[in-house]
Structures are given as C-alpha cells and as structure tokens.
N, C-alpha and C positions, 0 to 999 in steps of 0.2 A: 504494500500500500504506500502511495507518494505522501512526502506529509506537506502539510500545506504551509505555504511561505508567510510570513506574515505582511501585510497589504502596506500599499505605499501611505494610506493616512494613519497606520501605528506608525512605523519608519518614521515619520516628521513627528509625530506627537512624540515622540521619544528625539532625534534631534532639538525638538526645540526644549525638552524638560531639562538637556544636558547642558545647552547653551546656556541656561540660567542657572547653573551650578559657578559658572565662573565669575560673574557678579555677587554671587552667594559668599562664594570664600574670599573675593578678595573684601567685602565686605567686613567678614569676619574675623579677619588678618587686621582692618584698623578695630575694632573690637579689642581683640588679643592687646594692641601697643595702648590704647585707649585703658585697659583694665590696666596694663602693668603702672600708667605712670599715674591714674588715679590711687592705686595701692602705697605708691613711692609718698605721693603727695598725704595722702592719710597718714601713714605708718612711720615716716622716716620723724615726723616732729615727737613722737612718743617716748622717744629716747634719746634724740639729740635736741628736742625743742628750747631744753635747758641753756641754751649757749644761743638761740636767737637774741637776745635784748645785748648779752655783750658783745657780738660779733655785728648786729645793725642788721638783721635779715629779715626782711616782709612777706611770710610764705602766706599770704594771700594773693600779693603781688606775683608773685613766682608762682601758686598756683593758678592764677588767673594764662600769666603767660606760655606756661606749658599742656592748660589744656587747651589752648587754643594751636597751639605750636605741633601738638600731636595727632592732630585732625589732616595734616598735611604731608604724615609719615607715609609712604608708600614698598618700603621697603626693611628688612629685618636692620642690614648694614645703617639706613636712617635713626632707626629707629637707637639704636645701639647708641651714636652717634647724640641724639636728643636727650636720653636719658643720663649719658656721661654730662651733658651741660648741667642738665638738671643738679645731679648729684655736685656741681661747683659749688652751685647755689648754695650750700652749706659750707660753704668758705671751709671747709675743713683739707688740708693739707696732705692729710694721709687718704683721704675718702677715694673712691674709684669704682670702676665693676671688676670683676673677678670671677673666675671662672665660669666665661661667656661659652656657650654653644653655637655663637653665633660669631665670623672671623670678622674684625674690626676692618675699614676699608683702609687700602695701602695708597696712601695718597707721596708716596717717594720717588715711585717712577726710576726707582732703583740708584737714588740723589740720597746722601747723608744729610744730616741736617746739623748745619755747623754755621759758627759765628764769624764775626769780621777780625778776633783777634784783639777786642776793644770789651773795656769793662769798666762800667761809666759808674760813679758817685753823687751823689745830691748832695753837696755844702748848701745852705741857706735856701736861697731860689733858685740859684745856679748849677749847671752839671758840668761836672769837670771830668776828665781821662782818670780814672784809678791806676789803669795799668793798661799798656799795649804792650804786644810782644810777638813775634813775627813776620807778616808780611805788613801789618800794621806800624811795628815800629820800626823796619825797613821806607816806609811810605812817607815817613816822618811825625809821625804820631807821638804826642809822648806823654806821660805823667803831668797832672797840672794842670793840662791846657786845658780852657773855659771851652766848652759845647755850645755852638750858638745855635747849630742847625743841624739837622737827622735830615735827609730825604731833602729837602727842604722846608722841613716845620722846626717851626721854633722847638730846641732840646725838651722841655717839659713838656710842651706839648705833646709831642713823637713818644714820651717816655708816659704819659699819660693814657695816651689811646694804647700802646703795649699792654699796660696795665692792664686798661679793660679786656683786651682781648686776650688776654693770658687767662684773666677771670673768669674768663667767659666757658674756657674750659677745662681749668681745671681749679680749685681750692686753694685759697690761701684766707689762712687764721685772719689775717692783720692787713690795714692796707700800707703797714710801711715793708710788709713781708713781699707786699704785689711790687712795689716799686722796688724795691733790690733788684728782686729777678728781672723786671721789666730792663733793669740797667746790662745785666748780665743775659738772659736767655730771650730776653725784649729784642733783641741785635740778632737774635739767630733766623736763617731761614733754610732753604735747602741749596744745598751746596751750587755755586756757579753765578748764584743769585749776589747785584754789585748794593751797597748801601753807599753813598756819600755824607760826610759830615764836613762841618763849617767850621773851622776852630780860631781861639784866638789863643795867642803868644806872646804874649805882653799887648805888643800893639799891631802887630802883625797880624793881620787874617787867612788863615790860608782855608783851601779846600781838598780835601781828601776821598779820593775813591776809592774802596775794597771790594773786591770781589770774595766772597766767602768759600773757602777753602778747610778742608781735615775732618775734626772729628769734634770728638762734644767741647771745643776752644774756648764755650759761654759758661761753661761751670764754675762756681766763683771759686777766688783763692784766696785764703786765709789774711795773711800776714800780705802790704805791698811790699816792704821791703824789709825781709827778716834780716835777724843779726851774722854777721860775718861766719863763717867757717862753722855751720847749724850741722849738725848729724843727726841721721835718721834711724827709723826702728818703724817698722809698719809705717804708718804713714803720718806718724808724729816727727816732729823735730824737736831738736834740744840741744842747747850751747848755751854762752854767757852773752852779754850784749857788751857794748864797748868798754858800758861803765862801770861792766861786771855784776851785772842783776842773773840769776839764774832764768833763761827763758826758756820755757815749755809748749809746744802750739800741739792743740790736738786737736788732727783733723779731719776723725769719728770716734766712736767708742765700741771698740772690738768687746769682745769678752776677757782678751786678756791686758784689757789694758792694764790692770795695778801691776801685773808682772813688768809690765812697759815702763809703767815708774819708777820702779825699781831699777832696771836697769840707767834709765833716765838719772835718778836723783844720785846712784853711785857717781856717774862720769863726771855729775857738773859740778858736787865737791862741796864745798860752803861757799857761801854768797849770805850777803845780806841781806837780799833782800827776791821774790821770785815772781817772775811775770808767766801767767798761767792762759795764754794765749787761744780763746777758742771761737774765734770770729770764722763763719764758715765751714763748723762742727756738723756733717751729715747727720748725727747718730748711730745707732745702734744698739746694741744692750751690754751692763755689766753689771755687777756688784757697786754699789754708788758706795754704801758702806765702807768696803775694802778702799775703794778710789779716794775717798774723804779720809782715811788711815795712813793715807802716806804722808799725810800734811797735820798729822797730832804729833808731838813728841816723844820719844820712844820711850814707851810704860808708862804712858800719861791716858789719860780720859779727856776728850771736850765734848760734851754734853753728852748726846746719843752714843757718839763715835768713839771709838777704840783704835790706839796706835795697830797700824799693820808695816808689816814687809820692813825688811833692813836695814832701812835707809831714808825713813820719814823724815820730813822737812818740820823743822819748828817755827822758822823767821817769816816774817809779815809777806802777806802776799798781795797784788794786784791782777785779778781775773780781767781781759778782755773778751766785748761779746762784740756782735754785730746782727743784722738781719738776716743771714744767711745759719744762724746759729738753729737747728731743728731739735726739736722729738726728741732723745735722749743726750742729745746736746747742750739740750737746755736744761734738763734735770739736774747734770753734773756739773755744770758751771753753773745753775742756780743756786745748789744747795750750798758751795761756798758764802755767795754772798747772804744768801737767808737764814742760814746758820751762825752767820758771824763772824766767819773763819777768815775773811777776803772785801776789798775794797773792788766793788766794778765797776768797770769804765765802758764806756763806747759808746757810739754815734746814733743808735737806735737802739730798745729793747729786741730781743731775741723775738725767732721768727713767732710764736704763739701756736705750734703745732705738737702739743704733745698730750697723749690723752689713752685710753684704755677704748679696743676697741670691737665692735660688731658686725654679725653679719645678716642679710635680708635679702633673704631670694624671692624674685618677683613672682607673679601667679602663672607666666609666661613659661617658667624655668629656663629663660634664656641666659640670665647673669644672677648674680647677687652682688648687692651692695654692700661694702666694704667702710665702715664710719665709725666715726668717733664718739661716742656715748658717754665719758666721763672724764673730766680731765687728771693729769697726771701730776702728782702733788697741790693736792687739792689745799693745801696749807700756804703756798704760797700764796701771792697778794695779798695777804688779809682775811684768806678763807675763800680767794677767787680762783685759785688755781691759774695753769700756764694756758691754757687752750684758747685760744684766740686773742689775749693779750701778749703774751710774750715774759721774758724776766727784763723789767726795766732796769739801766745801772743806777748805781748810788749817783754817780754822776756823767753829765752826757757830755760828751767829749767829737765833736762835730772834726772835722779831717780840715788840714790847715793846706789849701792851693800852693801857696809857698813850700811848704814841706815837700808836696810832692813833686814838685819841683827840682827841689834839691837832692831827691834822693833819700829822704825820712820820712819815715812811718809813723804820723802823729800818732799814732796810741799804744804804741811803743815809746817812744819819747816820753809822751803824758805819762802812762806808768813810770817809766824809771825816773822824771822827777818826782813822782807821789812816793816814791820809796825813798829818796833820797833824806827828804824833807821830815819823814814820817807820814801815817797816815790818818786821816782828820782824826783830832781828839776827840774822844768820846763817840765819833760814829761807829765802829768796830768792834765788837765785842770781845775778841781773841786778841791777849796783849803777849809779842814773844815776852818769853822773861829774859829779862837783861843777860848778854854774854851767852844767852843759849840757841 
C-alpha cells in the first residue's frame, strides 16, 4: 500500500509555524540578557550597597541607564561586553566577570596594547612628565616638562575624558585612583597607534610625536628616581640613599615577603633613620603581622605586634604611598601608619581598592560576578575602612616640577628631610629609644 504524502497546504502550514520560531528565540535571547542585568541590578546592591554613599554611586541612575542600554543587546559577545560596564558602575577595583561561557570579543587584531613610553603626574592644575624613557626620551621628552596639550586638548582635559572612559569600563574605588591611571594606562592604545603632546621647557615649546611601540610601557613605576646603587630581591629594592637613610621600595607583596626583609634589613646595616617606599605596590597577600615584626625591636612588643625575623629595625621610619598603591598594598603600608609605627607621606591617598570578596552568577549562567562586599581593615578611617577611600598620608607631599627636573625624587627627598629633623612631635606614636 502507497502511503500518502502529506498535501502542499500542511507543507506551508508547517513552513510558516517554523519561520516564527526565529522571531520566537531571538526574542527570547533579549529576554535571557534583559533577566541577567535586571538580577545584577536587584542583587549586586544587597551586598555591596554599603559602599554607595562613600564611593558617590546612583544605582537608580545606572539602573535607569542599563535597562535601557540592554534593550539594544543583540548578541551574547554584546551582551558580555554591557554587563562588564555595568559591573564598573561599582567603582570597585577588583570587580569583573569571571568565568564566562561566553568568549569576550578580541578587538586587537593581533596589535599589543602599549603606551607612548610617557607617565604623566598632576602637581596642582598642571600635568607634568613623571618619567619618559625610550623612544620617548630619545624624542626628547623629559622629566619636569609642563603638558600643555595631548592630541591637541588641553592636558587635563585629554586626562579627564581618559578618566571617564577608563571608568566607563572598568572600576576604580577613588577618583584620584581614575586619574593616576588615566596619567599612566590613559596614554595607552594598540600598538602603531601615534599620540602627540605639547610640552613646555622652561620657555621653550616644543611638540612631540610617538608612535606607541612594546608591551605593557603604561604600568606605573614606583620610585622616579631611586637611590644610587639599589639591589634587588623579587621585585623589591633596597640600598641606602645619599644621606644614608635605609630605603626599602616594595613593589607587591609576595607571601614571602618578611623573609625578603630579612634578607633586606641584614645588607642595609644600621641607619638612622628608614624610608619604606611603597608608591605603586600591586599587592598581593602575606602575613601583615610577621611584615609589621621586622620593624618592632628584637624581644620587644608594640601593641598587637610581636618582634619577628633576625634582623628587625627599631629606628623611626617614613612610609611613602601614592595612587597606584592597591589591595594589599595598602593594608601593609596602612597599618604602619594607623598603628603608629611610621610617619606617611605622599601626593595622594592610596588607591581605595581593598576589600573581602564575592561571587554572583547571573540566571543566564553565562559569567558571575566577581565584587567587593566588605572592606579590608574595617578599623581604618575611623571605623570606615580602605574601600573606596584609600589610606590618606599624615601629610600630603605634592611632587616639586623643579625636582624632576633635576633629577630628585621629591618624596624621597621629603622623607629623608623628615628623618633628618625628627618626626613631628607628638604625631607618632612609636618613639625609637635613644641609641637603639
């Protein structure tokens, strides 16, 4: 027996039911990104809401703007892409997505993404040269010199919209934390790409073109100009300075680091007086305890802390920080000064990015978000903790144009006159004992 076909008006009636399956899911796909960033938007203040009012953040504002913003997602890549913005909106530092199912778009075209070689500072109003060095200072670029012009916009300007759009994707605690980088990873683009600046030289004007060449050149660096003949250990330095201050720069914090001090505080001997260098401190994690040990007197107590390792330092010290100081960068060089132990200086409070943190995987299960829920050292400020303020110094020590000029490190300098002198009476809790 023949079986019968089925007629040409089922064939279309089925054609056309199938053709409305594709309006259906793509449909259903802004659905999918519409739930994930309503969930983000509900859920993410429950836990990090606590840090709106000290960071300035209007998640109505931002919720207003991203469900509007998520109506125009067309694609997972998009999508990925809107809810990273989103997740900036928490100014948090450390915040991100994390293990995505979905591959981030490669917008490198197989181009590194590298800077002009230039690392620009804000004194006052003004932006000067912190440091050039390669093709930059081949070009004649040097330390010192006033920024008039980026691209052709006035320096703050140029360093301003950076900001925002550094902002825009990814987290930063603080907005003096935005402008650091915007001085340093602001300048960065993808390799080949020319920036020109405008510089002045006492009187002189010149103009400067770079084409941006190498590899990550916008990463900041600590010290501009460390002291003579420094040796290294990981990725710390350690020597004496001209005037004979013991200086230490650390530039993260490994796990071993106290063993690092130790070998550190045998080579540099006695001094009077030690500069504890940590402007530009990535982080990491250690023992803070054991860290804050090598700086008690050996078989003494100061408060919490207990002497450790060999070769603790007892003589008065001056901690430098700066805005590039992060996350357990700032715990260790905090707890000197909020403990008592250390006089701090520098040009800005630390970056404001340190905190204990969480994760929240969307309803999508495309990513989860990666954030900050409590800050770390909740005792500092006053009972405000580091997380979106920063550690402020005892005193702020702004970089002197002259200096860099010359070839000095104003806070380097600053320190080793603040030793020299002694350090303010009565602000300091920790008094060496005389001849020890």
């Amino acid at each position: 027996m023949r079986t019968k076909l089925p007629g040409f008006g089922f064939i279309m009636a089925a054609v056309t039911w199938l053709s409305c399956l594709v309006p259906l899911a793509a449909e259903n796909k802004s659905d999918v990104y519409a739930k994930d960033v309503d969930f983000m938007l509900a859920e993410l203040p429950k836990k990090a809401g606590h840090f709106f009012q000290t960071k300035h953040i209007d998640w109505k504002k931002v919720s207003a703007e991203f469900k509007a913003a998520v109506k125009k997602v067309k694609s997972d890549e998009d999508h990925l892409k809107l809810c990273n913005r989103l997740v900036a909106r928490l100014k948090d530092g450390h915040a991100g997505l994390v293990d995505p199912t979905v591959k981030y778009p490669d917008e490198s075209k197989g181009r590194r993404f590298t800077g002009p070689r230039v690392h620009l500072v804000i004194i006052g109003e003004k932006v000067y040269v912190r440091t050039a060095f390669g093709d930059a200072e081949a070009a004649g670029v040097k330390a010192g010199m006033e920024v008039v012009k980026i691209d052709g916009k006035p320096a703050m300007e140029y360093l301003k919209a950076a900001s925002d759009r550094l902002c825009d994707e990814r987290g930063y605690g603080t907005d003096h934390a935005a402008m650091y980088y915007a001085c340093h990873t602001g300048l960065a683009d993808w390799e080949g790409e020319e920036i020109e600046f405008q510089l002045l030289d006492g009187k002189k004007r010149e103009t400067v073109k770079i084409v941006r060449r190498g590899g990550p050149n916008f990463v900041p660096i600590g010290p501009v100009f460390p002291p003579k003949n420094v040796k290294t250990i990981g990725r710390q330095m350690y020597g004496k300075t001209e005037g004979g201050m013991a200086y230490i720069q650390l530039r993260d914090v490994p796990g071993e680091l106290p063993e690092q001090l130790d070998v550190m505080l045998k080579e540099i001997g006695d001094a009077p007086g030690l500069i504890l260098d940590c402007r530009a401190n990535g982080g990491g994690g250690c023992d803070h305890d054991a860290v804050f040990g090598r700086f008690v007197p050996g078989g003494e107590k100061w408060r919490q802390y207990q002497s450790a390792g060999p070769n603790p330092y007892a003589g008065p010290m001056v901690v430098i920080v700066d805005a590039g100081v992060r996350s357990a960068g700032e715990t260790v060089a905090g707890q000197f000064k909020e403990d008592g132990r250390a006089w701090m200086i520098g040009d800005t409070p630390t970056a404001g990015m340190s905190s204990s943190k969480d994760r929240l995987e969307v309803p999508s299960g495309m990513f989860k978000v990666y954030y900050a829920v409590a800050s770390n050292k909740g005792r500092f400020n006053g009972g405000k903790g580091i997380e979106g303020i920063g550690v402020p110094p005892n005193e702020v020590t702004p970089y002197d144009p002259e200096d860099l000029r010359k070839g000095i490190d104003t806070q380097i300098r600053k320190a080793e006159e603040i030793l020299k002198r002694g350090l303010p009476a009565g602000k300091v809790a920790y008094q060496p004992k005389k001849g020890g």
